[in-house]
Kinemage of the C-alpha trace (Angstrom):
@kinemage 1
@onewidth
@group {chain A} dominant
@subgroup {mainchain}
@vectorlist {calphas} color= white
{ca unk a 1} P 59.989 79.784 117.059
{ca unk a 2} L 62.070 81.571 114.241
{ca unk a 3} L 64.062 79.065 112.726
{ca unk a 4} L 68.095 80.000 112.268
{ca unk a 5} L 67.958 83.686 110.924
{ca unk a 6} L 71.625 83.013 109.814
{ca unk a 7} L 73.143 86.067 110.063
{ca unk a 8} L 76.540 85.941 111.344
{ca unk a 9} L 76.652 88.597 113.776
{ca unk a 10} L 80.222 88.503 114.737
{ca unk a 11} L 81.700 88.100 111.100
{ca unk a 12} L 79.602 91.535 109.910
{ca unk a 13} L 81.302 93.246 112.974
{ca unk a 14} L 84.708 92.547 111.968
{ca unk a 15} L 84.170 93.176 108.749
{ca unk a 16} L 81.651 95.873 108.707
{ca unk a 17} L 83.090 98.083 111.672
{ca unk a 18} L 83.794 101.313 110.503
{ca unk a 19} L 82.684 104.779 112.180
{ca unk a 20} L 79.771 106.396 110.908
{ca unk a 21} L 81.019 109.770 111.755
{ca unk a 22} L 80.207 111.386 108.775
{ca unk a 23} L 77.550 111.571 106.059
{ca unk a 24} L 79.423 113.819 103.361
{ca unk a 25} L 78.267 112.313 100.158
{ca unk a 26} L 81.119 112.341 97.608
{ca unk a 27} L 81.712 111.055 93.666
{ca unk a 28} L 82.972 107.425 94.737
{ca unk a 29} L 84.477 106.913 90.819
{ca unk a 30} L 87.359 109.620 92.173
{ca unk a 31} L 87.617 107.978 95.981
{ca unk a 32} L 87.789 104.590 97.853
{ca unk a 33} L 84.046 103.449 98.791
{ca unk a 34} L 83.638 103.677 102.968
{ca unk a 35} L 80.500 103.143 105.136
{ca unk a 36} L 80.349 106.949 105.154
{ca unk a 37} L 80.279 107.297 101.385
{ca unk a 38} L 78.450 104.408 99.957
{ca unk a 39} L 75.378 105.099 97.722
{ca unk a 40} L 72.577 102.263 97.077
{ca unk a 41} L 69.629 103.081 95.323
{ca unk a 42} L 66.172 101.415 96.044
{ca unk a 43} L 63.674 101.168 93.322
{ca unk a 44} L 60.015 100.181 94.743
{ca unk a 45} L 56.677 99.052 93.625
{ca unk a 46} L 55.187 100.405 96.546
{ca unk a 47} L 56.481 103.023 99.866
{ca unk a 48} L 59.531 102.779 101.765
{ca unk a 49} L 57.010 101.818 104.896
{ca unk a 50} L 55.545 99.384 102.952
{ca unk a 51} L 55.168 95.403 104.907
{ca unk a 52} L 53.787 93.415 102.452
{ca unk a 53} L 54.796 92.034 98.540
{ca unk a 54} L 58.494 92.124 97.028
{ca unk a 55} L 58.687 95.828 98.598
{ca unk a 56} L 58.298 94.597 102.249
{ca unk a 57} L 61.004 91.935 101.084
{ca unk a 58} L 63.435 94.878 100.054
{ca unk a 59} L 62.320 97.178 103.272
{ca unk a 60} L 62.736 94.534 105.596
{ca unk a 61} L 66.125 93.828 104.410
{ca unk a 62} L 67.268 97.098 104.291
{ca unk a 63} L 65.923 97.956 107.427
{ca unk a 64} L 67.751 94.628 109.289
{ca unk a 65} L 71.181 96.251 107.548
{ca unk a 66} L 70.504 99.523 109.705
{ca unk a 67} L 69.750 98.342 112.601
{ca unk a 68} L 72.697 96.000 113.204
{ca unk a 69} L 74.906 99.274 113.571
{ca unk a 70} L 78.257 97.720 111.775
{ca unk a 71} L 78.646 101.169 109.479
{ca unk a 72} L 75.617 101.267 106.592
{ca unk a 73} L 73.117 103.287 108.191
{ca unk a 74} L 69.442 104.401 106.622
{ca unk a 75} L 71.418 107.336 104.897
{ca unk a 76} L 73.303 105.260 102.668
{ca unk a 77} L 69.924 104.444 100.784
{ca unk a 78} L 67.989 106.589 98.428
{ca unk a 79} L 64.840 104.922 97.722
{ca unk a 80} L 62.469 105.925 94.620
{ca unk a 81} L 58.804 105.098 95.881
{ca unk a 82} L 55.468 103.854 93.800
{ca unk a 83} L 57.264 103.081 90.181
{ca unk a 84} L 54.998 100.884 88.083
{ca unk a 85} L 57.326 98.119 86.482
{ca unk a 86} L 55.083 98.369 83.705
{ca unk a 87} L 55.290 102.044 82.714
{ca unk a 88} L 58.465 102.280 81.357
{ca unk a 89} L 58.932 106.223 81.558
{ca unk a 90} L 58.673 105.780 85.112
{ca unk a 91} L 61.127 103.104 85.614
{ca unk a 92} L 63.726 105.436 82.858
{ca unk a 93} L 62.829 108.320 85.362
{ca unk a 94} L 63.484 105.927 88.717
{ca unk a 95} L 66.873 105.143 87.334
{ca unk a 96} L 68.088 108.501 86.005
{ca unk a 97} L 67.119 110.007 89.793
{ca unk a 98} L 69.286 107.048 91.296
{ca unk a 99} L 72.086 107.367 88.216
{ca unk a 100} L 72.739 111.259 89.088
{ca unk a 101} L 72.766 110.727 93.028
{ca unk a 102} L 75.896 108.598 92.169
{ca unk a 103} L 74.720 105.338 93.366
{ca unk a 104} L 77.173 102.652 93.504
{ca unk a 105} L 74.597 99.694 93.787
{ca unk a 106} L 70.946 99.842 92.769
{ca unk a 107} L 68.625 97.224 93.875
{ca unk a 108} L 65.166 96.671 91.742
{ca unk a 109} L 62.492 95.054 94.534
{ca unk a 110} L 60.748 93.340 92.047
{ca unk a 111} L 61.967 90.818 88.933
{ca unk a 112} L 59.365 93.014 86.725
{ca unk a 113} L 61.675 95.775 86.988
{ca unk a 114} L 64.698 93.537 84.761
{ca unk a 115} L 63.642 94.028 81.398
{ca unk a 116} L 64.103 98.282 82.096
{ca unk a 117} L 67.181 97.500 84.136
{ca unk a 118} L 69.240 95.828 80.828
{ca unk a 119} L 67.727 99.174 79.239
{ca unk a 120} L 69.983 101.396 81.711
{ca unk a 121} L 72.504 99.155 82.941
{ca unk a 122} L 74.911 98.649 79.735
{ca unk a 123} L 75.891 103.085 79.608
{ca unk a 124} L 76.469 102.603 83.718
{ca unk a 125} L 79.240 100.208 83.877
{ca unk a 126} L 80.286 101.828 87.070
{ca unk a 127} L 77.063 100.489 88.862
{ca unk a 128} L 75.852 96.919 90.013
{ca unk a 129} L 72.256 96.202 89.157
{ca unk a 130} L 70.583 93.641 91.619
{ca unk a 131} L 66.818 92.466 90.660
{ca unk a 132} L 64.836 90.442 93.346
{ca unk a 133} L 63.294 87.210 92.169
{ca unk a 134} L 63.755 87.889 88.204
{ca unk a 135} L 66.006 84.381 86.575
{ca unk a 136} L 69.101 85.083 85.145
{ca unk a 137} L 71.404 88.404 85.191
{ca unk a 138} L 72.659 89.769 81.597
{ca unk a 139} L 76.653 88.493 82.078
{ca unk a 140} L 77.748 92.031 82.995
{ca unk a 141} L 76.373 94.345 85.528
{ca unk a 142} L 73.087 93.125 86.084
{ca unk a 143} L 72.899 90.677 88.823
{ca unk a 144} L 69.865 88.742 90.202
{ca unk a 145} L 69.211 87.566 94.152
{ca unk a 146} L 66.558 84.860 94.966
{ca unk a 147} L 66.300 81.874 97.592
{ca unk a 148} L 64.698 78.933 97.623
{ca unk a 149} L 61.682 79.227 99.850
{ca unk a 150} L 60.156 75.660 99.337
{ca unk a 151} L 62.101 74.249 102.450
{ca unk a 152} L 60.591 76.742 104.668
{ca unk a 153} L 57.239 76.276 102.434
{ca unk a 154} L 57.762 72.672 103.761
{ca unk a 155} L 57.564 73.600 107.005
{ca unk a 156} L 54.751 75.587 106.890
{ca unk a 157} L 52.723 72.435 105.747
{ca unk a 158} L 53.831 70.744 109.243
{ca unk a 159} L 51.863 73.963 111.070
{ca unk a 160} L 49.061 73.742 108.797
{ca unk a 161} L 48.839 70.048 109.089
{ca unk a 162} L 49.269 69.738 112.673
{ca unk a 163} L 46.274 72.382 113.289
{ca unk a 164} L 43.936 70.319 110.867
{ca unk a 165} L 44.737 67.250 112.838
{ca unk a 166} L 43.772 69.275 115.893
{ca unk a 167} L 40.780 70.172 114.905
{ca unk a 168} L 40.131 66.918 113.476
{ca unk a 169} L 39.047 68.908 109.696
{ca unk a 170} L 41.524 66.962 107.206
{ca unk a 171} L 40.629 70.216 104.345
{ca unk a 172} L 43.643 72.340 103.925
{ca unk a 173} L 43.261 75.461 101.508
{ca unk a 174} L 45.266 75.915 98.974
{ca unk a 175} L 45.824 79.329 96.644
{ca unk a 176} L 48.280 78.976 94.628
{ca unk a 177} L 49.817 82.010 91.867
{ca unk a 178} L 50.603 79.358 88.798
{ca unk a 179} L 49.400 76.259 87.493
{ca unk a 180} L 52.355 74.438 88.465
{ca unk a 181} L 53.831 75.436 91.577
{ca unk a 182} L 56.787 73.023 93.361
{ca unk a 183} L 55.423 75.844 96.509
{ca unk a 184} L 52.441 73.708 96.281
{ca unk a 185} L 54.203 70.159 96.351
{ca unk a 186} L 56.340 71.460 99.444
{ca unk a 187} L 53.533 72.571 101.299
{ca unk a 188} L 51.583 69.449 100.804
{ca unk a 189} L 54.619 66.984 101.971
{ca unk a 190} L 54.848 68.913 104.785
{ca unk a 191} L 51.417 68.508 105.863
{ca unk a 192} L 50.821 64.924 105.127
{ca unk a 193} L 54.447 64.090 106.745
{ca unk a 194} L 52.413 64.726 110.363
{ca unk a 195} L 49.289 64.269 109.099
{ca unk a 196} L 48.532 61.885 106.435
{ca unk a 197} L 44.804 62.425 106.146
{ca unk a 198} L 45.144 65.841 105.192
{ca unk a 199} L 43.314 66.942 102.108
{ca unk a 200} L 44.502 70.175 100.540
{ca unk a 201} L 41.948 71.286 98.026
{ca unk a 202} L 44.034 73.843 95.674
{ca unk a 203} L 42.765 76.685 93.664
{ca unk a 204} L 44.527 78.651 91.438
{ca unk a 205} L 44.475 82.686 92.228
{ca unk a 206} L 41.487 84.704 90.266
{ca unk a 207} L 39.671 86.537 92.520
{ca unk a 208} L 41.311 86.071 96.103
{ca unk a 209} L 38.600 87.142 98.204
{ca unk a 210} L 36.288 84.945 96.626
{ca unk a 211} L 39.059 82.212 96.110
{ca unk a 212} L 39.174 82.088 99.865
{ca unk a 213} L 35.857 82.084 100.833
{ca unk a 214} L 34.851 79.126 98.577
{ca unk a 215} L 37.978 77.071 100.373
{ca unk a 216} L 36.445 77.919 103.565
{ca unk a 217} L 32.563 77.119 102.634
{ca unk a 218} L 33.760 73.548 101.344
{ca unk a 219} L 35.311 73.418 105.064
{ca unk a 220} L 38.684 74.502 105.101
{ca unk a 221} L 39.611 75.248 108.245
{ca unk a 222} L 43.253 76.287 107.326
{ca unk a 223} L 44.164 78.806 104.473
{ca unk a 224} L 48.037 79.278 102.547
{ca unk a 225} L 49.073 80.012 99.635
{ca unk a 226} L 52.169 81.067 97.192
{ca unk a 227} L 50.708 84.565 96.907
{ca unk a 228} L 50.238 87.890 100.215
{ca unk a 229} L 47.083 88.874 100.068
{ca unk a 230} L 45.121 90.691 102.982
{ca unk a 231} L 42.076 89.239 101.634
{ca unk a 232} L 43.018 85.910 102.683
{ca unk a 233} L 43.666 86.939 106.106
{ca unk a 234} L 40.413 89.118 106.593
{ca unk a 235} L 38.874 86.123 105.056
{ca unk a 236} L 39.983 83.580 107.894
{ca unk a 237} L 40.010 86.465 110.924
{ca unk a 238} L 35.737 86.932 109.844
{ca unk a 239} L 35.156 83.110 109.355
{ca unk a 240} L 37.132 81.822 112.505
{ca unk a 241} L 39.882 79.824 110.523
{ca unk a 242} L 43.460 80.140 110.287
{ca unk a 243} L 45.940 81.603 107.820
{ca unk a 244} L 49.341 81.284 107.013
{ca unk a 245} L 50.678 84.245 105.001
{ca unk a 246} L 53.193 84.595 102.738
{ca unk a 247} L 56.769 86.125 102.201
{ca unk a 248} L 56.185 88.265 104.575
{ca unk a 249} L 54.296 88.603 108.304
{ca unk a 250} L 52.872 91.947 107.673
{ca unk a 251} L 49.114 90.537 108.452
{ca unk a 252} L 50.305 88.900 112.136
{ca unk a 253} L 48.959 91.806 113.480
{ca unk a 254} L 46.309 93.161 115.877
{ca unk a 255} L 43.816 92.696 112.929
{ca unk a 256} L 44.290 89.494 111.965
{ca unk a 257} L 46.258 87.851 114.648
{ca unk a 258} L 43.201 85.953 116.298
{ca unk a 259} L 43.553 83.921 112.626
{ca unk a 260} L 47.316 84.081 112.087
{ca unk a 261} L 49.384 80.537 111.939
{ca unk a 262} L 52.880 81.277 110.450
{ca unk a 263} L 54.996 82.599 107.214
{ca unk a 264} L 57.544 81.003 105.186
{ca unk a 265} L 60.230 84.378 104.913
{ca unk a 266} L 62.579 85.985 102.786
{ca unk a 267} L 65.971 87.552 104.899
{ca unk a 268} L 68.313 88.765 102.251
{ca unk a 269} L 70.157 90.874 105.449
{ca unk a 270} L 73.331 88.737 104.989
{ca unk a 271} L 73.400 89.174 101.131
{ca unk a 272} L 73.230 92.721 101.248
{ca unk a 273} L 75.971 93.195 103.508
{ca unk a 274} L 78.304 90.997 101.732
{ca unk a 275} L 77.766 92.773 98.424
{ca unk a 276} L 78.232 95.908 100.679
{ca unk a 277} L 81.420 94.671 102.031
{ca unk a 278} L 82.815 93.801 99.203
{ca unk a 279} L 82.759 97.272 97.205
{ca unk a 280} L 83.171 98.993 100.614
{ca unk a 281} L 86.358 96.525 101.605
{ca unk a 282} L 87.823 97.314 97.996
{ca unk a 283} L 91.413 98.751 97.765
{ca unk a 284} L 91.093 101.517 94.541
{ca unk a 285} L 94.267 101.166 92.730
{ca unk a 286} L 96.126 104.644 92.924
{ca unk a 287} L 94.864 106.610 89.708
{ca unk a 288} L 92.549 104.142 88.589
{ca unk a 289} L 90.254 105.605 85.604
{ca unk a 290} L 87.749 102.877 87.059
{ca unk a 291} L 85.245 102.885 90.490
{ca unk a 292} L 85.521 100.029 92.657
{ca unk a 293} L 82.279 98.618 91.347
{ca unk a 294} L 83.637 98.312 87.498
{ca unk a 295} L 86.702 97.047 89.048
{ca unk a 296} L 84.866 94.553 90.769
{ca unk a 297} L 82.662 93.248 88.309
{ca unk a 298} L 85.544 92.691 85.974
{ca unk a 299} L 87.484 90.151 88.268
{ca unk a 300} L 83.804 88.517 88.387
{ca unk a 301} L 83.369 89.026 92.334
{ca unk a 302} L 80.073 89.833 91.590
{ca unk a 303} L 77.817 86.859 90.752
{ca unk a 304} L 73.674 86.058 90.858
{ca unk a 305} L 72.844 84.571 94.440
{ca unk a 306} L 70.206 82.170 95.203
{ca unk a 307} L 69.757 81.362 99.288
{ca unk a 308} L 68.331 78.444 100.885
{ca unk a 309} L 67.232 77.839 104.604
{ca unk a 310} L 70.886 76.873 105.220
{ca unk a 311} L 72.468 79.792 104.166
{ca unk a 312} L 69.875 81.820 106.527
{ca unk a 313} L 67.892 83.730 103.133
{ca unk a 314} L 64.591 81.871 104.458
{ca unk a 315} L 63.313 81.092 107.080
{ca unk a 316} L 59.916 79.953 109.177
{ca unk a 317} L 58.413 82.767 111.410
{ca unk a 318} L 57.435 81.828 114.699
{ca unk a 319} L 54.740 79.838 115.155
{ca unk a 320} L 51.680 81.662 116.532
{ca unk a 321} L 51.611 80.517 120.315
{ca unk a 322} L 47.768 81.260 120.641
{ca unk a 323} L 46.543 79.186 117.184
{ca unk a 324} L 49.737 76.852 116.608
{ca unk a 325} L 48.823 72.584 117.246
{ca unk a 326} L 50.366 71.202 120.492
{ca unk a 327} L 53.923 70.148 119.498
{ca unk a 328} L 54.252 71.976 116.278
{ca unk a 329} L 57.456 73.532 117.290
{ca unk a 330} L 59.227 70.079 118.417
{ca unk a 331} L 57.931 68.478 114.958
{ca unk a 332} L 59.137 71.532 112.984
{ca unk a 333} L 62.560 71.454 114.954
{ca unk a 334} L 62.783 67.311 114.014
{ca unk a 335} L 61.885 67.447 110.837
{ca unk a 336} L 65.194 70.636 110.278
{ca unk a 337} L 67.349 68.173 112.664
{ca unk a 338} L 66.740 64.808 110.365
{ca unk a 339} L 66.947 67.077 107.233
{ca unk a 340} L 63.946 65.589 105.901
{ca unk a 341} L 62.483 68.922 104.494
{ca unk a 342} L 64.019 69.500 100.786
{ca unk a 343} L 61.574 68.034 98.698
{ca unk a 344} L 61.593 70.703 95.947
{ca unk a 345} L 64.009 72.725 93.948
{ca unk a 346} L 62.029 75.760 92.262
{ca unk a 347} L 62.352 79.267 94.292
């Protein structure tokens, strides 16, 4: 059951129709911005293909914007692959690729990526900076997107909690990325609101392999957690336990799926096309010295963005049918309908 991917199909396609006849590439400071001129760079931890971490996040997204064929095709993004956020050459290097292919937006996958963003962003005015997950942009051109997944977090818990009822083990695993983790509180409420004997013995993330196997020896039956890690899957596929993962549901797959419960998700799809929309809708003044994106960011119509579950930025993956608890869809589906799910506020 995928719970309310809110993207509003019919308001992208009158806003977003336009024909994607050609691909020319021009300088969009000295043109209006269309769908067949558009430029948004893509810096990533990881590979364009990659599934998993704040890359898979940024793929996914980008990949949902291509597919829904309203004018921003795969073309329209340049993507700079395997850049360490911690060597700060290669982030310099990243940029000044993405700087002199012209790009009017450049999205960093990964909030370690913000301190070298401020570093480029003040002598490119003309470009809007977004940085996944980092907690405040700089005031200017540097603009941060998040979403609040502890609602969907909360739902998770009702999956895990339902399946340790079910198998009548009350020990839920818990691995967790910081000492204090509101991810952690969600989670729990969630199970104990269908299960109220649930125990969920926590550790905090050192070694995850091992981390996991020590939940499972002191009987935990069902594994989450706040962090993606294939370990914890291949951990619950070789013990016969279950999983939930994290973020993302690269490991509900033919390796892992025997174990696989359900994923609290990211789904920026509907952020990225309004940001899209908005320099690609823009009306350039006739001999304007400035591109649409300086223009833009002056009047202030570009702001940081946190989502929720109710604006459609996160979301529950479907339950898996095989491993789910009898009636964990109608108890996930009651507990969205009585709005009974918000419990924390951290993201």
């Amino acid at each position: 059951m995928k719970h309310i991917k809110k993207i509003t199909a019919i308001l992208i396609a009158v806003v977003m129709l336009f024909s994607l006849a050609s691909c020319s590439l021009v300088n969009s400071s000295e043109t209006d911005i269309t769908t067949d001129n558009i430029k948004i760079g893509v810096i990533l931890k990881d590979t364009r293909d990659t599934a998993t971490g704040t890359s898979g996040i940024c793929n996914a997204t980008i990949d949902s914007v291509a597919s829904l064929g309203f004018g921003v095709s795969e073309e329209r993004f340049k993507a700079v692959e395997n850049i360490d956020p911690t060597d700060a050459d290669a982030v310099a290097n990243a940029y000044k690729t993405l700087v002199n292919f012209e790009c009017n937006i450049i999205i960093a996958s990964d909030p370690a990526y913000y301190d070298n963003t401020l570093a480029v962003a003040d002598s490119n005015p003309s470009i809007a900076f977004l940085v996944f997950g980092a907690e405040k942009g700089n005031g200017k051109n540097v603009f941060v997107y998040n979403a609040n997944l502890n609602e969907s977090v909360y739902l998770e818990g009702i999956a895990a909690g339902l399946k340790a009822a079910e198998l009548k083990m009350p020990d839920i695993g818990y691995i967790k990325s910081a000492e204090n983790s509101a991810f952690e509180a969600s989670f729990t409420a969630g199970a104990k609101s269908v299960n109220p004997a649930a125990k969920i013995n926590t550790v905090v993330a050192n070694d995850i392999a091992a981390d996991a196997k020590k939940l499972i020896s002191d009987g935990c039956a069902v594994i989450a957690s706040d962090v993606q890690s294939e370990e914890i899957a291949k951990a619950a596929a070789e013990n016969d336990v279950f999983f939930c993962d994290f973020g993302t549901a690269a490991f509900n797959n033919e390796d892992y799926g025997k174990a696989y419960l359900c994923a609290p998700l990211y789904d920026f799809t509907q952020y990225y096309v309004d940001t899209i929309k908005k320099v690609v809708d823009y009306e350039l003044p006739e001999n304007s010295q400035k591109g649409a994106v300086e223009l833009l960011i002056g009047e202030g119509q570009f702001k940081d963005f946190t989502g929720n579950y109710a604006s459609g930025s996160t979301y529950l993956s479907d339950v898996s049918l095989a491993n789910g608890a009898q009636g964990t869809a109608d108890a996930i589906r009651a507990a969205v309908e009585a709005g009974s799910f918000v419990v924390a506020t951290n993201s």
